[in-house]
Structures are given as C-alpha cells and as structure tokens.
N, C-alpha and C positions, 0 to 999 in steps of 0.2 A: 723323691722328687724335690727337686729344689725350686727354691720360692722366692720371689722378688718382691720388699715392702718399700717403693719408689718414695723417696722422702724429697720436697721441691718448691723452693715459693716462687711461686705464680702472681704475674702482678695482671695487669689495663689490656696488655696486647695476647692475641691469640696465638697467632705464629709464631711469635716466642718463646710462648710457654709449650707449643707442641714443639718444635724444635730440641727445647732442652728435653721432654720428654722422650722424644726419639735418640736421643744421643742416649740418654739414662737406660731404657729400655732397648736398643742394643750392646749395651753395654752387661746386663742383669741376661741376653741371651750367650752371649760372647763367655760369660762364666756361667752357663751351661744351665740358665733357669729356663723350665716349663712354663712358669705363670709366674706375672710381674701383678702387684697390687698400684695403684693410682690412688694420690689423695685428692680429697673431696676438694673439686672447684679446682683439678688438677691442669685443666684449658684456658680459665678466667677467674679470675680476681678480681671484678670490677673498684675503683675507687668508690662509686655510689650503686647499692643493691639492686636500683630498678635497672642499673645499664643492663643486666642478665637477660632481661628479655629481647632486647636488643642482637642477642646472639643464641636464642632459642632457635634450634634445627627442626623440622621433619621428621618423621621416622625413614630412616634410610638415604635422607639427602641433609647432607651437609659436610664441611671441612673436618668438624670434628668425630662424626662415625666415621668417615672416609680416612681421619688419620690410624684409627683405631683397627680398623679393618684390613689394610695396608699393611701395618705394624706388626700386626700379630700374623699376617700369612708371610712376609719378608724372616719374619726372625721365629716361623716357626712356634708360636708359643700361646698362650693364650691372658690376655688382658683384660681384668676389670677396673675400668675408667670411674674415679669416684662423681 
C-alpha cells in the first residue's frame, strides 16, 4: 500500500489552503497512493487562535468535510485531515 505524508503551510485563508491541498492529494493519488496523511490545521492557520472558531463546522455540513469527502471519492483513496 502506498501512503501519502502531505507536507504544507497553511496560512488566514481557507480556500487556499484546500486548493493547495487538492492539488497535493491528486497529486499523491496520480502516483498510485491509497491514503494521503494531512497536517494538523491542514485548512487553517489563523493569524490569532481564537479566529478557529470562526470556522468551526457541524458534523457533516461544511466546506471542509465537503472538501474531504469529495477528495477522497474523486481520487479514490482515503484521507485523514489533521
């Protein structure tokens, strides 16, 4: 099995950091990984720690389970998002 350990800094913006992420992670499927690993705060990076709740999801609704979810049925594979 091969295995993808996503290395990525992440800053302020969401859509950015999932973007590079999606480019990363079909990139780690395209050379034939099963399972990609994500680092921790792999969607956000706040400049200041309380902004995090600011972009606290639901369970099952939001951008970032949605990108995750997406990701790993498109490319086949399976994702644990740090």
């Amino acid at each position: 099995m091969r295995v993808a350990a996503i290395q990525m800094n992440s800053g302020p913006d969401v859509s950015a950091n999932l973007e590079l992420a999606g480019k990363l992670l079909t990139e780690a499927a395209t050379e034939g990984c099963v399972l990609a690993v994500l680092p921790e705060n792999f969607a956000l990076m706040p400049e200041r720690g309380k902004d995090k709740a600011r972009y606290a999801e639901e369970l099952d609704h939001g951008p970032i389970q949605a990108f995750l979810s997406e990701t790993a049925a498109r490319n086949r594979m399976w994702i644990i998002g740090g």
